[in-house]
Structure formats: structure tokens, C-alpha cells
C-alpha positions in Angstrom: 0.0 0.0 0.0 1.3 3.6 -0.8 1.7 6.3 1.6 -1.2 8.1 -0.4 -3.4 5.0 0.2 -2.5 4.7 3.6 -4.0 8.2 4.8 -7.2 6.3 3.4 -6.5 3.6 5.9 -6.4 5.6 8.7 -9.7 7.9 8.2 -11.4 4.9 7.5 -10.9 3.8 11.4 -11.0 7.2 12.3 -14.2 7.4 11.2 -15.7 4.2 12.4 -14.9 5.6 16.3 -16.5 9.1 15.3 -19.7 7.7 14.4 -19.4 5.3 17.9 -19.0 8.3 20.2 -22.1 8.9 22.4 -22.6 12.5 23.0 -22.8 11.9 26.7 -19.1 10.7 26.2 -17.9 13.9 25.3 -16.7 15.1 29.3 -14.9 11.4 29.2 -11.1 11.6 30.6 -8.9 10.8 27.4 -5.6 9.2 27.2 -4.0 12.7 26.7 -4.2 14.0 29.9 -5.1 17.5 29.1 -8.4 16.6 27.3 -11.7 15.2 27.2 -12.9 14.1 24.4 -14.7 17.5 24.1 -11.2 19.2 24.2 -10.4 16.2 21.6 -12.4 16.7 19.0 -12.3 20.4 19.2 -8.5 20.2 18.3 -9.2 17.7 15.7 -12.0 20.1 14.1 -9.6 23.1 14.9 -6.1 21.6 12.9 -8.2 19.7 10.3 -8.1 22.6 7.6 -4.5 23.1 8.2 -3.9 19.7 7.3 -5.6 19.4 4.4 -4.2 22.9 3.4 -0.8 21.6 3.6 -1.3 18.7 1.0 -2.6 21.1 -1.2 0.4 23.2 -0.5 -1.9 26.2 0.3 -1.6 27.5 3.7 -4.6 27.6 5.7 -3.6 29.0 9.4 -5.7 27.6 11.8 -8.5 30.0 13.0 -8.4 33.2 15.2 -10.4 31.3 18.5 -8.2 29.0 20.8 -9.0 24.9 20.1 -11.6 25.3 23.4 -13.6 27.7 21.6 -15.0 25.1 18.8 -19.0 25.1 19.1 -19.8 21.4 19.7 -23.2 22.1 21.3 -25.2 21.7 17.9 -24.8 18.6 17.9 -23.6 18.0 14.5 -19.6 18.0 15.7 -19.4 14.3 14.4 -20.6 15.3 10.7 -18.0 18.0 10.7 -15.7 16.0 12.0 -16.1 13.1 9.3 -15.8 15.9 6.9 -12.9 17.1 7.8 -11.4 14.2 8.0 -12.3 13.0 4.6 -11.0 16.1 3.5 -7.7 15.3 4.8 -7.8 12.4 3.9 -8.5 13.3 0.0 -5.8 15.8 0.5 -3.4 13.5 0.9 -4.1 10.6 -1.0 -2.9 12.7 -4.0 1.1 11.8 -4.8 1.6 15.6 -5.5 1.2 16.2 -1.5 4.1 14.6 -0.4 6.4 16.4 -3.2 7.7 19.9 -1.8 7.6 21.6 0.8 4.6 23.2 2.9 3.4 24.3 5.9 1.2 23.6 8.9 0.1 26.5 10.9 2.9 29.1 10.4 5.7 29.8 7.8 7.8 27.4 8.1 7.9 24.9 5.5 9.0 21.6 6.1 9.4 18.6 3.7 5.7 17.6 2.9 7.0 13.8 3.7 7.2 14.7 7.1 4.2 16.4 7.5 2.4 13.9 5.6 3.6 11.2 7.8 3.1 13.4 11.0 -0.7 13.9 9.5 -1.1 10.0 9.6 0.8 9.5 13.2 -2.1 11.8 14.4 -5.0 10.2 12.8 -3.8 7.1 14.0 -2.5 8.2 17.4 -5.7 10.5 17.8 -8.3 7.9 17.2 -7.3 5.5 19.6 -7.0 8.5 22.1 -10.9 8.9 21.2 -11.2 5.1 20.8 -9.8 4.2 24.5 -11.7 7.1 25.9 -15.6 5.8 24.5 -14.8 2.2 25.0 -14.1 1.1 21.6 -11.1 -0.9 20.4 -10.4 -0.2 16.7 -7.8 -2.2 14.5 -5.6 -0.5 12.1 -4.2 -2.4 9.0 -0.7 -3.8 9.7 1.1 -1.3 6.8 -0.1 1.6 8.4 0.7 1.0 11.7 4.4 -0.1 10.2 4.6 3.1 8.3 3.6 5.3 11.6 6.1 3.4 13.9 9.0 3.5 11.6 8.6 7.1 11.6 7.9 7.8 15.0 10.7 6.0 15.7 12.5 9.0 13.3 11.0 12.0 14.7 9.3 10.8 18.7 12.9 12.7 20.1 11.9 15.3 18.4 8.0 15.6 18.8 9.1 15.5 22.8 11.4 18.4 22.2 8.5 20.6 20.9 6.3 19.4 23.4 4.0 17.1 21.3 4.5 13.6 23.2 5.1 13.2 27.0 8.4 10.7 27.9 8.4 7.7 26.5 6.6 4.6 27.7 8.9 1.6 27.6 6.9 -1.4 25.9 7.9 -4.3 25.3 9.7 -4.9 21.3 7.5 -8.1 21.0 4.7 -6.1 22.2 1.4 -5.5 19.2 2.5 -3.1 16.8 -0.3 -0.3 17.9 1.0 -0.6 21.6 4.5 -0.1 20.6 3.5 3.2 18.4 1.5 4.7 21.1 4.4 4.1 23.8 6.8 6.5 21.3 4.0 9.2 22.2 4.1 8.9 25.7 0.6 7.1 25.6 0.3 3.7 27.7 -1.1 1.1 25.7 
């Protein structure tokens, strides 16, 4: 499977757990320990644009309100979400998106092979955060979750640096595949 197909892969789960989410689970306790699923979603619905801008190598900075201030009291947050994450996911399944350079948020362009593989790290990473916190337990397919650990396993240092994953979580090297990506993020499997 190509890295264009596997972004596919990834929404495809994503999506299953969005449509699974009860809206009384929203104030559930996530895996990242600053969130609820609330908080969750409202940073997925916040970044999603900005991902999808950056395959498309057009800038789209993430709007003026904080992540908190996403309106999920209309009750259609999981149709947006589902959209947004399709959009992404088209956005990326297109070979031109991992060419280049391009941004995420600010100026700074990076290679659009790492963002592209950051992009499905978070999908991945994100829905089992959303997953573990409503009581579902998703599979991913077995490329995927190679491609994602092989690069976490690139940039996790780094992602620490910057403050996007706590310390490491030791797990064993014989341990599933999903457990040992999560650990690289700080997450315990």
C-alpha cells in the first residue's frame, strides 16, 4: 500500500470511532491527559483545515479562537468531524502532496514527507485516544501502523522536544504493533 493510500486507511478507522462516540461521552477523561474528548475533537475540528491545506500546498492558518472555543453544542460535531477528516484524507491521498515543501500553521515549510507522515501518526494516534476514551477498540491495517512506527521512531525525540508527546513509555519490542507506536508518544497502551 502507498503512503497516499494509507492516509485512506487511517480515516477509515477514524471514522468508524467518530460515528461510535455517544454525545454523553464527550466530558470522558482521554488518554492525553489534558483533554476530554470534548477538548479532543475540538482540536481535531480546529487543525483539520490546516492539514488538508498543507497537502494542497496552500496555507490555511488555523482559525483566530483558541482549540476550546469550537462550538460542539449543535450537535452536529461528528458530521463535521467526518468531513474534515475526509478532506484530509483526499488531501493526501494525492502523490503531489508529499512532493515539496509546505506548511502547517505558520511559515515554516518543512518537507511535505514529514508532515504527511506526522498527519497519519495523528490520525492514528488521535483515534485510539478517542477510541480508548468511549470504550471502543479499533484495529488498524498492519502497513499503516508499520509506516507510523517506523517514523515515530524517526521524529518521537523530536515531537518531545517541541512538546507534542510526554516521555516515553517503555513497551515491550514483542509487544502489538499499535502498543508499541502509542508508547513513542508517551501514551500507555
Amino acid at each position: 500500500m502507498s503512503r497516499e493510500q494509507l492516509i485512506n486507511s487511517a480515516v477509515a478507522t477514524a471514522l468508524e470511532v467518530v460515528d461510535n462516540v455517544e454525545p454523553d461521552q464527550l466530558g470522558a477523561p482521554t488518554p492525553c491527559p489534558d483533554w476530554n474528548v470534548r477538548q479532543l475533537v475540538n482540536h481535531l475540528l480546529f487543525w483539520g483545515p490546516s492539514l488538508a491545506g498543507a497537502a494542497r500546498k496552500e496555507p490555511v492558518p488555523p482559525p483566530a479562537e483558541s482549540e476550546a472555543d469550537v462550538d460542539l453544542t449543535t450537535g452536529d460535531w461528528a458530521a463535521a468531524l467526518a468531513t474534515g477528516l475526509k478532506s484530509t484524507a483526499a488531501a493526501w491521498s494525492e502523490p503531489e502532496a508529499w512532493t515539496g515543501t509546505t506548511s502547517v500553521g505558520s511559515p515554516q515549510q518543512l518537507p511535505a514527507t514529514m508532515i504527511g507522515a506526522m498527519v497519519l501518526g495523528e490520525t492514528v494516534v488521535h483515534t485510539w485516544d478517542l477510541a480508548r476514551a468511549t470504550g471502543q477498540s479499533p484495529t488498524w491495517d498492519r502497513e499503516l501502523l508499520e509506516f507510523v512506527h517506523a517514523d515515530l521512531v524517526e521524529t518521537a525525540a523530536m515531537g518531545r522536544e517541541m512538546g507534542l508527546y510526554g516521555p516515553e513509555v517503555p513497551v515491550p519490542s514483542d509487544a502489538p504493533l499499535i502498543d508499541r507506536v502509542l508508547g513513542l508518544t508517551g501514551r500507555t497502551p
